[in-house]
Every structure is written in structure tokens, then in C-alpha cells.
N, C-alpha and C positions, 0 to 999 in steps of 0.2 A: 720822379726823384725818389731814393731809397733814401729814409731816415732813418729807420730802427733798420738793426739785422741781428736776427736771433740765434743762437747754436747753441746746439746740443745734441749729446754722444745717441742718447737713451730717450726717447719720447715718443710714446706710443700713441698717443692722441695730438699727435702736433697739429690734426686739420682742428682738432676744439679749440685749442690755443690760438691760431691762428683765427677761430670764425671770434672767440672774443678779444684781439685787437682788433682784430676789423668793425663790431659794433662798437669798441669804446670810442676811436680814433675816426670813426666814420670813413675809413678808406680801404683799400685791397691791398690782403697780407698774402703773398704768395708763400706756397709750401713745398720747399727741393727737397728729398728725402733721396735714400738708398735703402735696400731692404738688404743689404749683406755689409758682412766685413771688409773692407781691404785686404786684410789679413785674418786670414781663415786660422782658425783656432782647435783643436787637439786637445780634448777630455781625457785624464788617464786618472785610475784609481791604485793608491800603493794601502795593501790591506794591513794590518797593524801583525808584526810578526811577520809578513810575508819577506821575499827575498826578488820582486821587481813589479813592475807597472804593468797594470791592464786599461787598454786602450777602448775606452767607455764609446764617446762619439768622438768619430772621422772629421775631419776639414769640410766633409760635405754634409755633415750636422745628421749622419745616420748612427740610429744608436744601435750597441751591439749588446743585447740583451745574455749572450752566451758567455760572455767575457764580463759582465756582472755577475752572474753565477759562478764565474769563477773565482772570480777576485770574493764576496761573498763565503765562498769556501774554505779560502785559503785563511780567514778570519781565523785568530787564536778564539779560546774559549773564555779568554778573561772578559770578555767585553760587557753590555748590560745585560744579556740573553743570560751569562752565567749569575752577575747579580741576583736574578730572578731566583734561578735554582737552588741558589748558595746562599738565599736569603736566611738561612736560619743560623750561617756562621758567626761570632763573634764579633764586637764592636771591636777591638781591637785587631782583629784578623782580618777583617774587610776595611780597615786603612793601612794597615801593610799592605794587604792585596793593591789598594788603588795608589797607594806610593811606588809600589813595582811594577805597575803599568803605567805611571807617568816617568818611569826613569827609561822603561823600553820603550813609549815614544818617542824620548832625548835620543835613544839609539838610535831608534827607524830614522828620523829627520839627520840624523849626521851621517847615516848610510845614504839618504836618500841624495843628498845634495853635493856628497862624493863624485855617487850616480853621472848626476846632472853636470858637475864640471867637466867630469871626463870624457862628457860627451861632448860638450863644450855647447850648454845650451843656457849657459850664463849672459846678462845678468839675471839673478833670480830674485821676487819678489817675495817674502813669505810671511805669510797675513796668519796673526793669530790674533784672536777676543781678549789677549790680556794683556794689559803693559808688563807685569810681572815675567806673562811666561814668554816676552817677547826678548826680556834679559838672558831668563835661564837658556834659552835655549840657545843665543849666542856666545854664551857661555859655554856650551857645550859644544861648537865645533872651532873655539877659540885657540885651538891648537893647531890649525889648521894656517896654513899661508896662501892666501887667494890672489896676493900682488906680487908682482916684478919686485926686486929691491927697486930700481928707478919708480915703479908707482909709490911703493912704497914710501920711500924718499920725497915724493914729491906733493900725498898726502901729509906727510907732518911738517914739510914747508910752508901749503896751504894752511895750514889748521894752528900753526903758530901766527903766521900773521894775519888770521880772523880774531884770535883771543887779545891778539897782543894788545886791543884798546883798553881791556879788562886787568883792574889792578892787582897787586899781589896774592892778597887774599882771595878775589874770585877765580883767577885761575889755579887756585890748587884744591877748591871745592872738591868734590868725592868723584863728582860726576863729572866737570871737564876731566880730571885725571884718571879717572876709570876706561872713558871712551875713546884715550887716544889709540890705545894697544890696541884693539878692533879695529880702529879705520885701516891704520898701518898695513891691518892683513885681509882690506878688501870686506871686514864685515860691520855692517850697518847697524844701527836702533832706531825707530821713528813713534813715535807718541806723542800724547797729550801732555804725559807730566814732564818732557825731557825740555832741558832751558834753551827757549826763544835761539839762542843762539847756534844752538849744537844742533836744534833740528836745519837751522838754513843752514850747518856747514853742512849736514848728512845728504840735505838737498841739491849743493854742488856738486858734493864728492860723487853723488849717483849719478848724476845729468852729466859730467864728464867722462863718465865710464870705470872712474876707480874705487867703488866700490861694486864687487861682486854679487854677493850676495846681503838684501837686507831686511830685517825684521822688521815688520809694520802692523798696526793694529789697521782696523777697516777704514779709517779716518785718511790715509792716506790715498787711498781710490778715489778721493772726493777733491775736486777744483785744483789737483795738480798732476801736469802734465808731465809726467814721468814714467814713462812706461817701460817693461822691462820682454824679454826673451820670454820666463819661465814666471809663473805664478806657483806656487803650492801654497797649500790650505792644510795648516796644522789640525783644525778640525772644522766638519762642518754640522755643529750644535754652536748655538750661543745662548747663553742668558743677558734676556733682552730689559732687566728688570721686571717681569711678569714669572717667567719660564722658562725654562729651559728647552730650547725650540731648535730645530732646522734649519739654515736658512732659508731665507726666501729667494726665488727666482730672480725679482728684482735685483738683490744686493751680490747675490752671486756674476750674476752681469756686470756688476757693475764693478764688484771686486775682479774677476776674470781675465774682465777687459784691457786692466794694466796688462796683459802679455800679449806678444807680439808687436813692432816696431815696423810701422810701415816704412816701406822702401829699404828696410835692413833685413827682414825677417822672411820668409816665404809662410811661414807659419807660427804662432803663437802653442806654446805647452804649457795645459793647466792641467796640475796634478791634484788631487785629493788625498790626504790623509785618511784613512778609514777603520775605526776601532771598536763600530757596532754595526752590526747587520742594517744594510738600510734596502727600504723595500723598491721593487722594480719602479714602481708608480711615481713612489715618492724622489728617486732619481731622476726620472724624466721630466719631473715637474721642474725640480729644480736647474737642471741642466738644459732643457728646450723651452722649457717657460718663456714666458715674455719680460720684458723691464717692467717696472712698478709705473703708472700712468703718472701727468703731471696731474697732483690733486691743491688745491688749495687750500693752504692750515689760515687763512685770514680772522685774525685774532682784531678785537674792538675792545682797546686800550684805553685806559682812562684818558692819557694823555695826548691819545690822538682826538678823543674824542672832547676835551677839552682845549683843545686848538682848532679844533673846528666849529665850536661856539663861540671862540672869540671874533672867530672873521666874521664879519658881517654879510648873510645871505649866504655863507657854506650851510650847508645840510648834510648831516650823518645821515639822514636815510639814504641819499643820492651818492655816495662813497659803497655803503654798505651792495644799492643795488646796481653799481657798476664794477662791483669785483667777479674775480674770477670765482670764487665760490658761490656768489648769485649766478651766474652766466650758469656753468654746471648743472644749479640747482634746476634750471629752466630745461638745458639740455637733457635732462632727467626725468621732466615731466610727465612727455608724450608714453617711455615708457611704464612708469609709474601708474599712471593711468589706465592703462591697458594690464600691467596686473590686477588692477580692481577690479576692473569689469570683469574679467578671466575668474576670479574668486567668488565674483557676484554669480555670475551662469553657475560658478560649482557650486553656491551654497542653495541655487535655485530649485537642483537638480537634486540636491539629497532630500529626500522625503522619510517622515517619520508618522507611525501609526495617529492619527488623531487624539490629541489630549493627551499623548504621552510625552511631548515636549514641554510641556507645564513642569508635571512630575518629575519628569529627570533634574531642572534647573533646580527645583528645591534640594533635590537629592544631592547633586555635585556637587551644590555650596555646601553640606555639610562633610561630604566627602574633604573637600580642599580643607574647609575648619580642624576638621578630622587629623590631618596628615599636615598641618600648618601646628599643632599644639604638641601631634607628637613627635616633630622635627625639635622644638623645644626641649623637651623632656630629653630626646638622643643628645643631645649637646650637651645638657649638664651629667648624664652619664659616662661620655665620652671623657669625659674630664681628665685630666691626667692623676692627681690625688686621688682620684677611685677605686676607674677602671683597670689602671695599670697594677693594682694591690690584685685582680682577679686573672689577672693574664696567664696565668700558668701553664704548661705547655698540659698540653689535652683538650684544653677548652672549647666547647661548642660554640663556633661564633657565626651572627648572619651578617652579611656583608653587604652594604651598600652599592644599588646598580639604577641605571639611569629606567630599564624598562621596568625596574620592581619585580623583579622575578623572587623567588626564592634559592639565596645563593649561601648554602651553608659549608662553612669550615673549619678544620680543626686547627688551632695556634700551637706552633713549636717553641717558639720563645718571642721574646720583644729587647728591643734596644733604644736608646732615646738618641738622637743625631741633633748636630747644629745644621741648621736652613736658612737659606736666604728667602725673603717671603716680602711681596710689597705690600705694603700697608699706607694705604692714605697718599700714596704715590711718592713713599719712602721705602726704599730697601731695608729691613730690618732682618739684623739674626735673631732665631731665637730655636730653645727646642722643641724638638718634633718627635714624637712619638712613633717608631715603627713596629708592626705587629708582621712575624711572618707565619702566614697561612698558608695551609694546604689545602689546595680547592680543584676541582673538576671543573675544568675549562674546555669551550666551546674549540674542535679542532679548526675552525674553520676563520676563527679572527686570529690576527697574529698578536693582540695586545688579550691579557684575560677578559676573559667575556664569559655569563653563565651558561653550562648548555641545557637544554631542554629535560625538563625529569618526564622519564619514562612510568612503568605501571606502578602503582602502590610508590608514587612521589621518591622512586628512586631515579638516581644518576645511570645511565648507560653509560658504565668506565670502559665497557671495550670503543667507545666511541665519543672518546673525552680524552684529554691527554691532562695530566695531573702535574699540576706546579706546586712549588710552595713559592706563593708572591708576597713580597712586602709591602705590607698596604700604611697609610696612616691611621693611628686609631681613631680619627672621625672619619673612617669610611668602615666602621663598623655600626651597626643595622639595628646589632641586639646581643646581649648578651646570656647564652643559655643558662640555667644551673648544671646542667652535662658538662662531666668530663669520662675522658677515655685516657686508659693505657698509650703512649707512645714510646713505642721501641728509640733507643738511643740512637741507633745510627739510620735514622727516618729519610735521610737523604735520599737513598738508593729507589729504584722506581716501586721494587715490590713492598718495603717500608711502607710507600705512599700507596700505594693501590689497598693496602690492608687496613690505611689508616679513614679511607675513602668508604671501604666498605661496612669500616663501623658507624661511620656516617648515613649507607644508607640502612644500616639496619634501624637505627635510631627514627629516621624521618618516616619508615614503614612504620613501625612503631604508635607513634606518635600521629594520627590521621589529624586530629583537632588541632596543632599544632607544638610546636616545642615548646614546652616551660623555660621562661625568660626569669632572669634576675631580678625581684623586686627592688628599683631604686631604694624604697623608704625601709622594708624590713630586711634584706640583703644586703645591700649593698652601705646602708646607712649615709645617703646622701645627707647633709644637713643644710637645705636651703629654702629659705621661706619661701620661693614660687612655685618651690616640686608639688605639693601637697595639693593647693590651686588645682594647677594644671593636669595633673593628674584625675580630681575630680572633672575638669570638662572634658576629658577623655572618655572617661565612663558614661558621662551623661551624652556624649555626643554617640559615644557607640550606643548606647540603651535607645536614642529616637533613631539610626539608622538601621538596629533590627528590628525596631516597631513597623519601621517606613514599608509601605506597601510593596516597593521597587524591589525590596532585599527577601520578600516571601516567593518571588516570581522563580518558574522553572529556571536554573542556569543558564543554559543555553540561549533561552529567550533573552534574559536578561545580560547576557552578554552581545547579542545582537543588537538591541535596543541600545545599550550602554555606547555603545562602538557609534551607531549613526550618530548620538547625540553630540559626542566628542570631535566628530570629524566636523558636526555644523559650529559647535563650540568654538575651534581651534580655526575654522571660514569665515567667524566675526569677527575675534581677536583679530588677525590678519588684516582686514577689513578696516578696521577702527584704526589700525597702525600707520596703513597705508593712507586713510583718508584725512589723519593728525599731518602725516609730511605733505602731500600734494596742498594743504592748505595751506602750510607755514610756506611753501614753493611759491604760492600766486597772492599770499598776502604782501611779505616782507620779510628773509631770512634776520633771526636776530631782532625783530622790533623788541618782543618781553625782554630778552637781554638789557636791551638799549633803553626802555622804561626803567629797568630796575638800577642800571647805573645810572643815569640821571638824579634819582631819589637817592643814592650813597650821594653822590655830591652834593645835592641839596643839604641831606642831615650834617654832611662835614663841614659844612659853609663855603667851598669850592664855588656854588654859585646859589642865586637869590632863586625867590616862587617863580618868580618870570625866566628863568634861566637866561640871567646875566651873569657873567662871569664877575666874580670879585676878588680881592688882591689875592687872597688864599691858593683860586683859581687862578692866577697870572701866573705865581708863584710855581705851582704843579707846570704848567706848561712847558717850563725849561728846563727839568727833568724827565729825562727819557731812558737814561743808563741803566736804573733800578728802580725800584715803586715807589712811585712819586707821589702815593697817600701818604704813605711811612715818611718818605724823607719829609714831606711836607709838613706832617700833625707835628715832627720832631720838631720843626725850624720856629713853628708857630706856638708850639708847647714850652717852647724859652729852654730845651735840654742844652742845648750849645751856648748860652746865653753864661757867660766866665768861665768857660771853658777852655783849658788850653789845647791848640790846637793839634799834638800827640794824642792826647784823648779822644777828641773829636773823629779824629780821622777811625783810630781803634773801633770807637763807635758805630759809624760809617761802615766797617768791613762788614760788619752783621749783615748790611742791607745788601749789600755787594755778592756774600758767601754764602750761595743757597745749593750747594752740592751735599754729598752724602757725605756727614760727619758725624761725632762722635757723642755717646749721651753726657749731660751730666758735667760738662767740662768746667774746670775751676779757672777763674779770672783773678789776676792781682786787686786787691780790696780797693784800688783807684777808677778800676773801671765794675765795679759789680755795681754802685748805685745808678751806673749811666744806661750798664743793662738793662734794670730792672725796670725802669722809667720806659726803654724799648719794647721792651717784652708788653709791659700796660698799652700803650700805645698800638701795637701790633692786635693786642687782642681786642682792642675797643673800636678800629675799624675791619675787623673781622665779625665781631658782634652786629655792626653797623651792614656789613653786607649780607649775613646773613637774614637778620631783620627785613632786609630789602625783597627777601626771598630766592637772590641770589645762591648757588649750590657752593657757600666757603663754610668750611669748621673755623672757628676762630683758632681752638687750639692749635690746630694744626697750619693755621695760616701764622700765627706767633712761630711756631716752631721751625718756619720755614728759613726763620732770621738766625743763624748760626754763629757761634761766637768763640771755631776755630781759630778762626786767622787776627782775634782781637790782641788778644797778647803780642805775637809777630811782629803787627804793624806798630802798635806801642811801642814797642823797644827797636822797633828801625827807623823809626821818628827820632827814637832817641841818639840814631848812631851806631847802633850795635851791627854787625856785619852780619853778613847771607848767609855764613856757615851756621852763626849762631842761631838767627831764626828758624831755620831749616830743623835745627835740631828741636825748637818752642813747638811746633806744631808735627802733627804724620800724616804730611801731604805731601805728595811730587813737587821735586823745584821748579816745574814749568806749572804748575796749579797756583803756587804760591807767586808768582811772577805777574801770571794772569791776570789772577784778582785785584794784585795791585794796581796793575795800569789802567784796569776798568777803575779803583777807588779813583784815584786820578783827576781820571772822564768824571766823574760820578762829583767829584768836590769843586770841576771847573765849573759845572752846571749847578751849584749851590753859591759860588761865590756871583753868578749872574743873579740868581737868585737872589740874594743878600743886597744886591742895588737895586730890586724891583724894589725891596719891602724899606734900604734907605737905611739899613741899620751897618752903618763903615764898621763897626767893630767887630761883628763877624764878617763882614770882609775880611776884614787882615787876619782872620784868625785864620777863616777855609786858606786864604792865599800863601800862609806861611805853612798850613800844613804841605800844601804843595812844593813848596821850596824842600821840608825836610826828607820829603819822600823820593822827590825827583833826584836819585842818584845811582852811580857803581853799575853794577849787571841789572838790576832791575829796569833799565831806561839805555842799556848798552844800546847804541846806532843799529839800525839793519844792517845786513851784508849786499842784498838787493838795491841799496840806496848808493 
């Protein structure tokens, strides 16, 4: 007899998956697989500026390397490769410039999908990383007519009687009345911030066939079965909240795969948007790659884990070591294993002169101290109030590189940019400092790289190709007292080549090395650690040319150095690998699991014996949001005459943990209920950090956001969706969200409220629920 049956599109380890249900369930998981499409699929590249598609990989998944080169070629010059070059243009000139290569993207993609209709290889799918540019861009071929008058007709028949539950006021919100003119003409929107409802009608209108073409963020490749003719891909970069990256193989499959319609289609066409050079390698990666493996994110919850103390005879180790991430961890061993042993034979096999591996290890660690105090010292030079007062165009600057070579260059100018930048696993703007340099670069990496100096510590420029790159100012090294003449118009190649060659005349020059800036009498740092640190610099360099190691011929001492680093870098390795194989055959997660245990001890959650007590009951019936917070809240008496508008207001903090805004001001009704949260918030952050657990406190307070507090206050109080919309600058499908999670989040408080026997916040959680449950916020499905 079949009881489970598993599916999925993408799963590259499905026999793992399969070997752990069969250990949990003690029975045999059989695994049917196909190793092809149905529907064979068709890579094409339209290059930015170009005027049609090159045909990357075939139905038969052969790639055509020649027709990358071309498409590659056809590339305009605006793209990142000219950034580089043109990195010394004006702050203002290089956002014109990327304002006029996002409006000729708008072009390419309305020429592109012209294209596409006329070939008649509609519908089209078209996936871009932004809700914003998923607007503008239907915006921009919104003059366009992609339906019948009868489709058309027949969409705003639909679309009236999906709204018509929805009262006066919400149906004339911005956005149902924005999106009907689109549907009309066959063009789509699909997001995260778009209202609950307008994304299920966008979902009908597609799966019927009358919408042509429609704009989706990647969110839509995901658990719906909608599949279209043609895929294109506005771009393939995304910022992933780390970086600005590539995509990955994985997601590009998985985005891809929307095209082509089995038993309609003979073949699937995915195009690519292309606006910078991308390299042969990193194409094929992307495009013949494999899916991302199923991996196991299993997370150990306060709340799970405090419902499994309740039961009597459950055991959190016995959950922990029947998950799929234990299973893995196991499957993982045997090779694990065999890297050790492998590391061991090579650390066996490297031999070093007798009694000279003493001396080295002294040596290194002052080396590492060495280069640990003067990494210090760069940081408060780098500083913005300093360094940028010295930036002047001429400037001798050394540049920071992974191998420590000596990589010097001259600065043409600098400009300060807004950056997105994660911090603490929050996106933050803030500014960045760009310096563009002129530097002799390695021909042989396509990203900058140092190249090799030749005799008397010069650059071989015939054998170097010379950029000016924008670097950030902490990826500067050092700062010289040299400056030099640069001719005005430094762009041009021979500009640079002369500006190169006064470079190397300088470093001939200079055999000892180049005179750097003094922070304290130069540059006038004023900070009580430079002084310090400075002196253990000197004393740490004064015992490393005492050291024996640093009197020895060069050469020898570069021999010596090199074995010691290779045994060096075969222990690390070593100690890495023998930390995980143990945490594998002990218990993945125990120290976790010890040090949450002790947070809920110190909160009163549960007694020395870990018994659960009412605190701890309490927690167990929250699962929607952190059930510390809501918990210390319920037991700290913050709700306790509280009206229930407030309450709820309160409540969204715990609910709204997206990227918001700093600093945000609250009507004076809810700032003391904040602030009582905020206390709260950081006192079991304090509490788990103490545990030894990896939480900032601050940054765990801060995680509580107090956007959507206003909103919900005044739609508690009756005020309509237009008007909230306008309280807060979030999406009305964000703002919808969060409430129906508060919702969830105050049914499971008001359960709460009859563990602990206090009726009065009962009726207060239950009536907030009465004020909230209304209008488009709680509008019916269309699915139902």
C-alpha cells in the first residue's frame, strides 16, 4: 500500500530523500525519476542595444560557444566594463549615464516582446528582482493592445465581478484602479506587495489564457502551476541582500522552467536580457548547471521545543536526530572522513628541516600580531573624515589584494555613492566612498588583479593592460606622501600609460620602500587607540628583525616559510574537519539545545528539573511570532487596561520584522507601550546572549519594528485602507499580510489569556479581533 507520494519538479538527491524516509518510517520509498524535460527548452541571449536573439543552448542542451561571442559583441559600451574605464567621470554624469541605460532597457524589453508576439510565441513570462521595475516596465509597453476586444471585454467582466464583494471605498484604491487598464490589454503584474486579491485575479486571467504577457518577480516560479510559452529574464544579477550576484543555476531552473507547456508546446523559449559581458564559464554554469539539492534549513524553536517538554517521554534529542538535517549530516560523514585522512597523508608527507618548525611557529604568530594591529591602524586611516581630505587627484596609493603583493596606484578623483550594505542581517543605506585609481592590471584575470613587477620593482606595461577601477576607500593599503602631475584628460590609454610610468619610476626609486602618511603627524588622526597601536607595531617589528628567521638568506627563507604555511594551513584544515565529524557522531545541535534550555530556565518558562510551568504553557500556544516577546509582554502586565486598538498596534511590532524605516515617530498613545517592548525585547536578548547563544540584544530589540503601529491603531479605529496606506511606505499587499498574520498571532493570545484565567484580556485580544476583521483586509478568496 502507497501512503505518502512525493513530487517534485527539481530534486537532485531524491535517492537521499528517499534513503531518509525510509529510515524514519522503517519502510521502502521507491524513487521514479526522468532525467529530461517533456518539453525541451531553447536558451537565447538579446544583448543590451542589440537588434535580435542569439541562440545560446539547443532543445538538445548543446551549447554554442560562437554565438556567445557574438551576442558578447554586440554588447553596447555602456555596461559595467565601461564603469570601470569611466570610473573617474562625475557623480552626477554616471547617474545620467545609468538613468539612460535603464530607459534603453525599457526600449530593448518593448522591442523585445513586440518580437515575441509577432512570432506568436506568447504567453510570455517576464521575471524581474524588482516589484518597482516590474511596474515601470508594464508601464512601458502599456500602449500596446495584446487582447481581442471580446478578451478584452471579457477580462473586465471578470475583474468586475471578483471586486464587486469589495466596498466603495476599496475598490477605487490607486491600485485596483490602476490595474484594470493593463488587464484589458493582455498585460499582467504579480508581486509580493500587490492586494491578496488582484494577485488571484492576475492568476486566473493567466491560467485562462487572457493575459499575454506578464510581469513577475521570482516568487512566482515558486508552488504555482502556471506555466507560460516564453520566459525572459530582465536581468540575470540580483541583490540577494549580501550582493550583488549572478544567478545561481539552481534558481535559473527553476525560474526557466515556467516556459514551455506540456502537450501545447513542442518547445519552451527562454530569453536573457544581457547588459554586461558575461563570461563563457560563468554561462554555462548557469545554464547547464544542476538544481540546487534538497537541503534541510531545520530550525529548533523555542516553541517546538517547549511542546516537547510538555509531553511526557517526547525527547528533543530524538526529533533533532530523526531529521533530515541529522540524516545529511550522517550521509556526509564517510566523506568527511576521508578528507581527513587525505589531509593527514599530506600533512605527513610535508617535511621540514629539523628544529626549524619550532622557530617558524614563533615567528608566524608575530607575523599574524603584526598584520592583526596593522589592519587596525588601516581602518582608522581609511576613515572617511581623513583620508578623503588627502585624495587628491595624483595621489600615490597601495591597494589592497588577497595575495599582498605590491599593488600601487595613482587616484584621479573620488566621489561618495549611496550603498545598500547588510549589516547584522539588515539591509542598510549608507555612504560609500569611491576612489578611482589607475593601476596596471594582470591581462590574464578579467576582474583587476596585480601583475607581476618585473626588474628594479617595475610593472611590465607592455604586458599589463591599464584601468582606472573604482575601488572603495577601505580597499586602500596605504597612503603615500607622493603625488604626481595628472594631465586632464587621463582617460585616453596613452594618458594612462604615462601616468603608469611615473609609477614605476617612483618604485625604482624608492628600493626600501615608499614613504606612507604618518597617521599622527600627517594626517592628524585624533584617536586615543592610534598612539597604542602604533607603538605595538614598532615593537612588534623591532622583535621580528631581531628574530633569527628575518637574518636568513631570502631565498632560503622563503623556502622554509612556504613549507611551514602549507603544514600550517594542513592543521587548520585538520581541526576543522575533526570539530564537524564530531559534532556528526555526537549530536547535531546538543550546545544549541543546552543553551536554550538555560534561556528558559532564566525566563521562568520552566523549573531546575525542566518542568514546564504556566509561563511555559503559556509560550506553547504561540507559534505565529516569538513567543519569548509575546510571552514576557502577556506576563510583564503591558496589556493589562489596555484598550484593545492599542494592544493590537503593539502586537504588529512582534508581527513586522521586514526592512523598515529608522527612527519612526508614534502618536504619544502608543510611545509608552513601545518602549516597555523595546525593554522587554532587550532583556531576553541579554538573557540569550548570557546563555552564550550567538543574539546581539540590540539588534534582537531592533528586529521589533514599529512601521505598521500607527496603521493598525487607526484601522482599529475605523479609518479606511486608502488612508493607512498613505500612514505607512509599504506595499498594500505587505500591509494586508501582516495583518492577517496579527490576526493569527492575537487568536493564539486570546488561547493564551484562558491558560493564565485572566477573562479580561480575553475580551480585550477578542474584540481587537472583531475591529480588525473587516473590508479588503479579510475580503473571501476567489479560489474558495
Amino acid at each position: 500500500k502507497v501512503h505518502y507520494v512525493f513530487l517534485s519538479a527539481t530534486i537532485p538527491n531524491a535517492k537521499q530523500f528517499a534513503g531518509w524516509i525510509t529510515k524514519v518510517h522503517n519502510q521502502p520509498c521507491h524513487v521514479v525519476s526522468t532525467d529530461y524535460r517533456p518539453t525541451p527548452l531553447q536558451h537565447y541571449m538579446f544583448p543590451s542595444g542589440g537588434d535580435g536573439v542569439f541562440l545560446i543552448v539547443d532543445e538538445k542542451g548543446k551549447f554554442k560557444d560562437e554565438n556567445l561571442q557574438r551576442a558578447m559583441s554586440k554588447l553596447q559600451t555602456s555596461n559595467l566594463a565601461d564603469e570601470i574605464n569611466e570610473g573617474s567621470a562625475k557623480s552626477k554624469e554616471l547617474k545620467r549615464k545609468r538613468q539612460n541605460r535603464r530607459a534603453d532597457k525599457q526600449g530593448d524589453l518593448a522591442r523585445l516582446i513586440k518580437m515575441v508576439m509577432e512570432r506568436k510565441y506568447d504567453p510570455v513570462i517576464v521575471f524581474s528582482f524588482s516589484k518597482k521595475d516590474c511596474e515601470t516596465y508594464a508601464k512601458k509597453i502599456s500602449k500596446y493592445s495584446l487582447n481581442s476586444q471580446e478578451e478584452s471585454d471579457l477580462v473586465g467582466q471578470i475583474f468586475e465581478n471578483a471586486v464587486d464583494s469589495l466596498n466603495d471605498d476599496d475598490k477605487n484604491l490607486p491600485q485596483v484602479v490602476n490595474v484594470l487598464p493593463f488587464l484589458k490589454r493582455g498585460i499582467g503584474i504579480h508581486h509580493g506587495g500587490l492586494l491578496p486579491i488582484l494577485k488571484e485575479i492576475v492568476e486566473i486571467l493567466f491560467g485562462e489564457g487572457l493575459l499575454k504577457v506578464l510581469f513577475a518577480t521570482e516568487t512566482f516560479a515558486m508552488g504555482i502551476n502556471m506555466p507560460a510559452k516564453t520566459v525572459i529574464f530582465t536581468a540575470m544579477r540580483k541583490f540577494d541582500g549580501t550582493e550583488t550576484r549572478f544567478v545561481r543555476s539552481g534558481e535559473y531552473i527553476q525560474m526557466s522552467g515556467r516556459a514551455g507547456r506540456r502537450g501545447l508546446d513542442d518547445r519552451g523559449i527562454v530569453i536573457q536580457m544581457i547588459d554586461q559581458v558575461m563570461e563563457p564559464d560563468q554561462a554555462k554554469q548557469i545554464m547547464n548547471g544542476k538544481a540546487d539539492p534538497l537541503a534541510s534549513t531545520f530550525h529548533l524553536g523555542y516553541n517546538m521545543l517547549l511542546n516537547l517538554i510538555r509531553v511526557e517521554d517526547a525527547d528533543p534529542e530524538f526529533i533533532i536526530r530523526n531529521s533530515l538535517f541529522a540524516y545529511q549530516q550522517e550521509q556526509n560523514l564517510p566523506k568527511l572522513e576521508d578528507e581527513c585522512e587525505q589531509l593527514r597523508k599530506e600533512l605527513e608527507a610535508t617535511k621540514m628541516e629539523e628544529g626549524m618548525e619550532a622557530k617558524f611557529v614563533q615567528y608566524h604568530g608575530m607575523v599574524l600580531q603584526f598584520e592583526k594591529v596593522r589592519s587596525q591602524i588601516r581602518k582608522l586611516i581609511v576613515n572617511h573624515d581623513t583620508a578623503l581630505g588627502f585624495m587628491r587627484s595624483g595621489r600615490l596609493v597601495k591597494v589592497v589584494n588577497k595575495e599582498n603583493l605590491d599593488w600601487w596606484g595613482i587616484v584621479t578623483s573620488y566621489r561618495v555613492e549611496e550603498r545598500q550594505e547588510k549589516i547584522n542581517g539588515k539591509i542598510m543605506q549608507r555612504d560609500q566612498a569611491i576612489i578611482d585609481v589607475v593601476l596596471a592590471c594582470d591581462q590574464t584575470h578579467s576582474e583587476p588583479y596585480p601583475p607581476p613587477l618585473g626588474a628594479n620593482r617595475k610593472y611590465r606595461l607592455e604586458e599589463s593592460k591599464i584601468r582606472t577601477v573604482p575601488l572603495p576607500l577601505d580597499d586602500l593599503d596605504g597612503i603615500s606622501t607622493i603625488c604626481i602631475h595628472v594631465p586632464k584628460d587621463h582617460r585616453n590609454e596613452n594618458a594612462r600609460k604615462a601616468i603608469l610610468l611615473a609609477v614605476n619610476e617612483i618604485l625604482s626609486r624608492f628600493k626600501d620602500g615608499v614613504p606612507l602618511l604618518d597617521p599622527l603627524e600627517d594626517m592628524k588622526i585624533k584617536d586615543p587607540a592610534l598612539p597604542d597601536l602604533i607603538k605595538k607595531t614598532e615593537a612588534l617589528q623591532e622583535r621580528l628583525v631581531k628574530d633569527e628567521i628575518h637574518t636568513m638568506e631570502n631565498k632560503r627563507k622563503e623556502f622554509l616559510y612556504g613549507q611551514y604555511l602549507a603544514k600550517f594551513d594542513l592543521r587548520t584544515q585538520i581541526k576543522i574537519l575533526e570539530k564537524e565529524i564530531r559534532s556528526v557522531k555526537t549530536l547535531p545541535m546538543r550546545d544549541k539545545l543546552k543553551r536554550m534550555k538555560v534561556v528558559l530556565r532564566r525566563l521562568g518558562l520552566v523549573n531546575k528539573e525542566n518542568v514546564i510551568q504556566l509561563k511555559g504553557r503559556v509560550a506553547c500556544e504561540i507559534s505565529t511570532a516569538d513567543e519569548l516577546l509575546a510571552c514576557e509582554l502577556l506576563f510583564a502586565g503591558v496589556f493589562n487596561d489596555m484598550k484593545p486598538e492599542v494592544a493590537a498596534a503593539v502586537l504588529s511590532c512582534v508581527i513586522f520584522t521586514e526592512k523598515g524605516e529608522e527612527d519612526i515617530k508614534v502618536p504619544d498613545v502608543l510611545d509608552g507601550p513601545l518602549k516597555k517592548l523595546r525593554q522587554a525585547a532587550r532583556r531576553i536578548g541579554e538573557v540569550e546572549r548570557d546563555a552564550n547563544l550567538d543574539v546581539d540584544p540590540e539588534d534582537y530589540m531592533k528586529r521589533f519594528k514599529p512601521d505598521l503601529m500607527e496603521a493598525v491603531y487607526r484601522w482599529c479605529q475605523g479609518a479606511k485602507f486608502s488612508e493607512i496606506c498613505q500612514i505607512c511606505d509599504c506595499f498594500e499587499g505587505t500591509i494586508i499580510r501582516c495583518i492577517r498574520r496579527l490576526v493569527e498571532l492575537i487568536r493564539q493570545l486570546v488561547v493564551a489569556a484562558k491558560v493564565i484565567g485572566d477573562q479580561t484580556l480575553e475580551k480585550t485580544f477578542t474584540q481587537a479581533i472583531k475591529l480588525i476583521k473587516r473590508d479588503i483586509v479579510f475580503a473571501g478568496s476567489l479560489y474558495l
